[in-house]
N, C-alpha and C positions, 0 to 999 in steps of 0.2 A: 626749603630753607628760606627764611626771611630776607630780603635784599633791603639795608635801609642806605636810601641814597642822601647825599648832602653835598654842600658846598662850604667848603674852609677857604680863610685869605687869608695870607702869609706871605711870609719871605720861606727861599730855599736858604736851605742850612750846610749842605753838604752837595757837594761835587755830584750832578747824576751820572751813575754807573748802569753800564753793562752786565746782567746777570744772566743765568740760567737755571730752571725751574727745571724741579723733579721728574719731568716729562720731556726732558730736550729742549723747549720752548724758550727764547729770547725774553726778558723782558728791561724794562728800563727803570730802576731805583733810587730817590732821593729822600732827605729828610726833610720837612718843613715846621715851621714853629708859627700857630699863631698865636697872640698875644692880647687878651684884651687891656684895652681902653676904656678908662670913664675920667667922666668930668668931675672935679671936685667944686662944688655950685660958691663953698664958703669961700675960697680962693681961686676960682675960676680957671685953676692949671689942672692940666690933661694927669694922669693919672695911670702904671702901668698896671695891670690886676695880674692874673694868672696865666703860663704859658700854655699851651696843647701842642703837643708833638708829637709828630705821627710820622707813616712812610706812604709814600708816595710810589704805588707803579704804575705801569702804562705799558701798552704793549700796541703791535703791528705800524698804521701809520702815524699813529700821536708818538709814538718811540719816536721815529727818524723823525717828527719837527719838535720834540722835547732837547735830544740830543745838539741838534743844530741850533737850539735860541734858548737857551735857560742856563744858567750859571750860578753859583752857589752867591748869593748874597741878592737874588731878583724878586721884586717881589710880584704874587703869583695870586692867580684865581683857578682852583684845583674841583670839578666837579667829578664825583664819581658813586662807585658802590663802597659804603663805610662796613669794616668786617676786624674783630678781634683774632692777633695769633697768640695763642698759649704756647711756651716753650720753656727748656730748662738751661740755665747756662752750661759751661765748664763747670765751675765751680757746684753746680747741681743746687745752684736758686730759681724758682720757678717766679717766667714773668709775664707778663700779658703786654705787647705790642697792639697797637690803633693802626690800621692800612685803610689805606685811600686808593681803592682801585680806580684810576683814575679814566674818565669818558672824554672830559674835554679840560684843557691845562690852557690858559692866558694868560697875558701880563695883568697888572692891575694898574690903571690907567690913570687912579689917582693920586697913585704915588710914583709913576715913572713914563716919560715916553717912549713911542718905539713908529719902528719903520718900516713898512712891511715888506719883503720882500715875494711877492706871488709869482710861483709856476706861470711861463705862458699854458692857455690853452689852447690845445687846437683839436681843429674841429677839423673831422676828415671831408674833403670834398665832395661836395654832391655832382655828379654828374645827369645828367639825365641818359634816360635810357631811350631803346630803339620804342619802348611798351609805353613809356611816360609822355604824356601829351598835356599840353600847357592849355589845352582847348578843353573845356566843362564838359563832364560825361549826362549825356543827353536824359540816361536813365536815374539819375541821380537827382532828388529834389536839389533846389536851392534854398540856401537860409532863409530868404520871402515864405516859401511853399512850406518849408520847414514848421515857421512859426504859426503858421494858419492853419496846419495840422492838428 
C-alpha cells in the first residue's frame, strides 16, 4: 500500500475524543478544518478560498499529550500518514472521509502562544562499581595513538 504523508494547518473543530478501534486498540479522534487564504492584489484584503476537513488520529504517546493540550477552537500543525475511508451512512449514502493519521501534532505558533510544560527527566544514577576504574586501561590506545593509527 502507498503511504502519502503530509502536513495540514488548521484549527481543531471538535472536542478530541476517546475511541476504540475494531482491534481493542485506544485511539484519540478530532476534526480539523483548514482553510485557504489568498490575497486579493486589486484590493490588497486577505481573502477566504476553500475549506479541507478531515479527521485527525493519533495513538499511544501523542494520545495522552493530544488529550492534555488541544481543545476544539486551537489552532494546530497536524503531520502524519494522509489515507481515504469509504463508508455508507444509515440512511445508505455512500461517502468518502480524508484521515490524518497523525505522527506529530503542534500548536501553530503564528497564530497562538503557549507554554510548555515538560516532564522532569531523570537520569538514573551512576554509581561506580568495585570493576570501574577512573585510572586509563594500560592496554587501550589513546585518542593521540588513535589518531596516528
Amino acid at each position: 500500500m502507498y503511504e502519502t504523508h503530509g502536513t495540514v494547518v488548521g484549527t481543531v473543530i471538535t472536542t478530541p475524543v476517546t475511541r476504540s478501534g475494531s482491534a481493542g486498540e485506544e485511539f484519540l479522534a478530532f476534526r480539523m478544518a483548514s482553510t485557504v487564504r489568498r490575497r486579493d492584489y486589486t484590493t490588497g484584503e486577505w481573502r477566504d478560498g476553500s475549506t479541507l476537513y478531515l479527521t485527525v488520529t493519533c495513538r499511544r504517546r501523542l494520545m495522552s499529550g493530544v488529550v492534555r493540550s488541544l481543545a476544539k477552537g486551537d489552532p494546530v500543525i497536524v503531520t502524519g500518514e494522509l489515507r481515504t475511508n469509504e463508508y455508507t451512512t444509515r440512511d445508505g449514502v455512500a461517502r468518502t472521509d480524508l484521515e490524518l493519521s497523525a505522527t506529530a501534532i503542534g500548536p501553530d505558533l503564528a497564530r497562538c502562544t503557549v507554554v510548555l510544560d515538560r516532564e522532569p527527566r531523570t537520569v538514573a544514577p551512576t554509581e561506580p562499581t568495585e570493576s570501574a576504574s577512573t585510572e586509563p586501561d594500560p592496554a587501550e590506545p589513546t585518542a593521540a595513538e588513535t589518531l596516528v593509527a
